[in-house]
Every structure is written in C-alpha cells, then in structure tokens.
C-alpha positions as a LaTeX table, in Angstrom:
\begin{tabular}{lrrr}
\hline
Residue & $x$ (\AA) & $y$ (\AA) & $z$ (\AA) \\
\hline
Unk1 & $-80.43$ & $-25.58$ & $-23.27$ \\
Unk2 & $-81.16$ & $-24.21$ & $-20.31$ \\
Unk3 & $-78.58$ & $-23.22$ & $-17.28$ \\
Unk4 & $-78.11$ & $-25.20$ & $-13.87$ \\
Unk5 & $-79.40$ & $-22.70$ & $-11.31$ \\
Unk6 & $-80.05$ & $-23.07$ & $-7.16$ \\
Unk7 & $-83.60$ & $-22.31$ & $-5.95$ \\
Unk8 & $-83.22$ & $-21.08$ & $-1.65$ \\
Unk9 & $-82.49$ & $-24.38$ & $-0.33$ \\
Unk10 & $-79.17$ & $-25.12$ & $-2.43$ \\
Unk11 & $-81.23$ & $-27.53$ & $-4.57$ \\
Unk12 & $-80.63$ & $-27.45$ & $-8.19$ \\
Unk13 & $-83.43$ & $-26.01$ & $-10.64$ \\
Unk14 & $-83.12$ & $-25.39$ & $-14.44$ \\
Unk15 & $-82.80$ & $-21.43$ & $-14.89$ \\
Unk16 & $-85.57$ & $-20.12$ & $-17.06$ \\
Unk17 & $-84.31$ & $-17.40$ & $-19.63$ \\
Unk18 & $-86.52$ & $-14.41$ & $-20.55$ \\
Unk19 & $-87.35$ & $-15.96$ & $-24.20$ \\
Unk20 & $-89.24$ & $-19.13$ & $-22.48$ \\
Unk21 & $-93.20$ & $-17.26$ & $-22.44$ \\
Unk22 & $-92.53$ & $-16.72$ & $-26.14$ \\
Unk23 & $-90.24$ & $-19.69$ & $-26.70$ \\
Unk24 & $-92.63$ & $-20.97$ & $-29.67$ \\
Unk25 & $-93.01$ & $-17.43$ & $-31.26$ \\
Unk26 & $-89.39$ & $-17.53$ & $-31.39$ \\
Unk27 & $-89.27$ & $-20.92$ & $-33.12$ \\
Unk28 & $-92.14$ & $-20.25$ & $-35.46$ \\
Unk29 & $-90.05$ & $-17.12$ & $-36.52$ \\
Unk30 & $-86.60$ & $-19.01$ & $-36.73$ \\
Unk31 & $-88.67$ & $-21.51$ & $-38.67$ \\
Unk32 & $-89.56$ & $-18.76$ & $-41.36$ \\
Unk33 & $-86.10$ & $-17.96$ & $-41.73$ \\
Unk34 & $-85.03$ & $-21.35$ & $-42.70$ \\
Unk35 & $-87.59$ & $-21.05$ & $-45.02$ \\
Unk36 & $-86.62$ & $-18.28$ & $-46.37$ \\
Unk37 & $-83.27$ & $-19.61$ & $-46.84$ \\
Unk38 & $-84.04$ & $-22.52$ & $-48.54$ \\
Unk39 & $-85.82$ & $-19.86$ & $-50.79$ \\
Unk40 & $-82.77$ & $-18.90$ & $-51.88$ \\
Unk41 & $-81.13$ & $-22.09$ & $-52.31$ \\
Unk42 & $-84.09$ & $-23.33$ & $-54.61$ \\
Unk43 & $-83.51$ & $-19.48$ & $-56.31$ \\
Unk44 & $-79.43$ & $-20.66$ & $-56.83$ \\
Unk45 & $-80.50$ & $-24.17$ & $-57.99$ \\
Unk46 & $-83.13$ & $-22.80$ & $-60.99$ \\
Unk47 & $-80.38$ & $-20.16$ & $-61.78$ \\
Unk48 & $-82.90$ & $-17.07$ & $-60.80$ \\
Unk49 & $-81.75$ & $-13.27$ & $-61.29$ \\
Unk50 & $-79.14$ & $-12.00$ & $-59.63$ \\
Unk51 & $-81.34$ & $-9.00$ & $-58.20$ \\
Unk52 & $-83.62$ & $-11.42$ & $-57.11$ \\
Unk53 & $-81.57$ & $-13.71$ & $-55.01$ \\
Unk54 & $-79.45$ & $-10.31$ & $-53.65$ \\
Unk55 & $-83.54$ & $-8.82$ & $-52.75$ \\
Unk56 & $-84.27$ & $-11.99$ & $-50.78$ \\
Unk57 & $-80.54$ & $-11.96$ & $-49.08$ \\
Unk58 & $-81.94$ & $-8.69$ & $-47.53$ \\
Unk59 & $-84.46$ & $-10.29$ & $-46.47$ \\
Unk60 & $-83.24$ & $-12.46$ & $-44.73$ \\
Unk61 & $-81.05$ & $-10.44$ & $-42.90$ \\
Unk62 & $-83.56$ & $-8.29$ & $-41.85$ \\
Unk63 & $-85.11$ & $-10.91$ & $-40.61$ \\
Unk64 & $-82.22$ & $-12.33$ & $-38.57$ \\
Unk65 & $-81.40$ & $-8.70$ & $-36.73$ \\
Unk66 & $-85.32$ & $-8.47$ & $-36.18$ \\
Unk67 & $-85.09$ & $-11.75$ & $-34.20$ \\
Unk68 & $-81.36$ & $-10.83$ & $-32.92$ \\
Unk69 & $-83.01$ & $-7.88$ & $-31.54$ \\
Unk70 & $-86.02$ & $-9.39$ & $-30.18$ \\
Unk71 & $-83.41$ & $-11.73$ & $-28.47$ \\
Unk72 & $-81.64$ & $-9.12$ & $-26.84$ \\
Unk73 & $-84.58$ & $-7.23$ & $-25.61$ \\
Unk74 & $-85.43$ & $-10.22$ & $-23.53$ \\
Unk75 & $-81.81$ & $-10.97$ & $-22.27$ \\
Unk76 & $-82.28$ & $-7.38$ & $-21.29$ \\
Unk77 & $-85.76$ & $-7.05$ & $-19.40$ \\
Unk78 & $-85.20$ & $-10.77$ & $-17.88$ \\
Unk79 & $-81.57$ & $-11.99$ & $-17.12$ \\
Unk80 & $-79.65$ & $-8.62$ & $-16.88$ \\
Unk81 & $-82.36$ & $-6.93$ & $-15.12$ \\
Unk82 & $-83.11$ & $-9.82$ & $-12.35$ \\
Unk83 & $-78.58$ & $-9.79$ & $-11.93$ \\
Unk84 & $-78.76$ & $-6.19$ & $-11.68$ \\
Unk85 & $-82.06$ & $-6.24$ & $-9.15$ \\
Unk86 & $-79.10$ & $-8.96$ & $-7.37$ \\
Unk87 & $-76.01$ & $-7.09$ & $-7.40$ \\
Unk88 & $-72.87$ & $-8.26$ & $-7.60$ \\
Unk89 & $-70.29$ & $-10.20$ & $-9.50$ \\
Unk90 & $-73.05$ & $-11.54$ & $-11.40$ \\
Unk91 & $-74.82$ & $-8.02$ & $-12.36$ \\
Unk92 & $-71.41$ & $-7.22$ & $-13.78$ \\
Unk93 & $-70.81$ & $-10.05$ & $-16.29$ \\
Unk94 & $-74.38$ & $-10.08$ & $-17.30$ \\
Unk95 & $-74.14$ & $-6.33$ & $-18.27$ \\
Unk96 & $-70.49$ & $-7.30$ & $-19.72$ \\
Unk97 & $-72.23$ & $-9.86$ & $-21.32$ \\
Unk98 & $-74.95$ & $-7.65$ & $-22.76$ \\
Unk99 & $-72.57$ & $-5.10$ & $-24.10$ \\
Unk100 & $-70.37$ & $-7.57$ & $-25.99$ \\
Unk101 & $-73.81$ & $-9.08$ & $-27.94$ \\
Unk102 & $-74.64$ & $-5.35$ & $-28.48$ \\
Unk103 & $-71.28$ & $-4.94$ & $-30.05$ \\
Unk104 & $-71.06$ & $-7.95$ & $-32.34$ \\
Unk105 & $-75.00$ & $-7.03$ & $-33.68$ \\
Unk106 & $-73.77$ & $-3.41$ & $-34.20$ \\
Unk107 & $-70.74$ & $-4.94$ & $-36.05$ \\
Unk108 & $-72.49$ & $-7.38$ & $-38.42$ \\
\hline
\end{tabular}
C-alpha cells in the first residue's frame, strides 16, 4: 500500500515508490516463487528425495534474495535518492532505513 504524501499545495497525493514502473514484473516474479513453493509442498506430500526437496529449497532462496535485491536497488535509486536530493530529517531515516534492510538481507 502506498504512503500518504503532500504534492506543493498541502493537498494529499498517494506517494509512488520506485518499484511502481515494474510493479507487475515484480508480481509475475513473486508469483514464480509461490510456485516454486508449492513445488516443494507437492515434493513433501509424494515423499520425494531428500536432495531433491533440499536442491529446490536453494532455489527458492535464491530466488527470494534475487527479488530482495532487486527491491532494494529500487528503494535505493528512487526513495533514498529523491530524500537525499531533499535533505534533511527525512534523507537521514531513509538512509537509516536503507542500512537496517541491508543488514537484515546480509544476516539471512
């Protein structure tokens, strides 16, 4: 869900985050994830090799710090960079902000 932002006049406008151009690229690649995971629940339910299951885990977790990444690219180029080109208290916590995603993703 988008944030509440103010356009110049004080009005209220929904804030547009950097993923929104490629908002259904994201999706379609969140979408192959779930399908991947329900790959593996189908792979528990018919009792498949234990290599197997542990090979498609990978997967999957690849592809989740592919799109993490991806993710965090965008927050980069589009929200920290336009609070940064604005200064301020707001710069700050969106750099904050960035560093403590950065450190969870280096952590998992």
């Amino acid at each position: 869900m988008a944030a509440e932002a103010q356009d110049e006049q004080g009005s209220a406008t929904m804030a547009t985050y950097g993923y929104h151009n490629d908002k259904q690229s994201h999706l379609n690649r969140l979408r192959r994830i779930e399908g991947q995971v329900r790959g593996l629940q189908r792979m528990v339910e018919d009792d498949a090799y234990c290599i197997d299951i542990l090979t498609q885990t990978a997967a999957v977790n690849k592809a989740l710090r592919s799109f993490a990444l991806s993710m965090l690219d965008e927050h980069l180029k589009h929200c920290v960079g336009n609070a940064v080109a604005t200064g301020g208290e707001t710069a700050e916590e969106k750099v904050r902000e960035a560093s403590d995603a950065i450190a969870r993703l280096v952590r998992s």
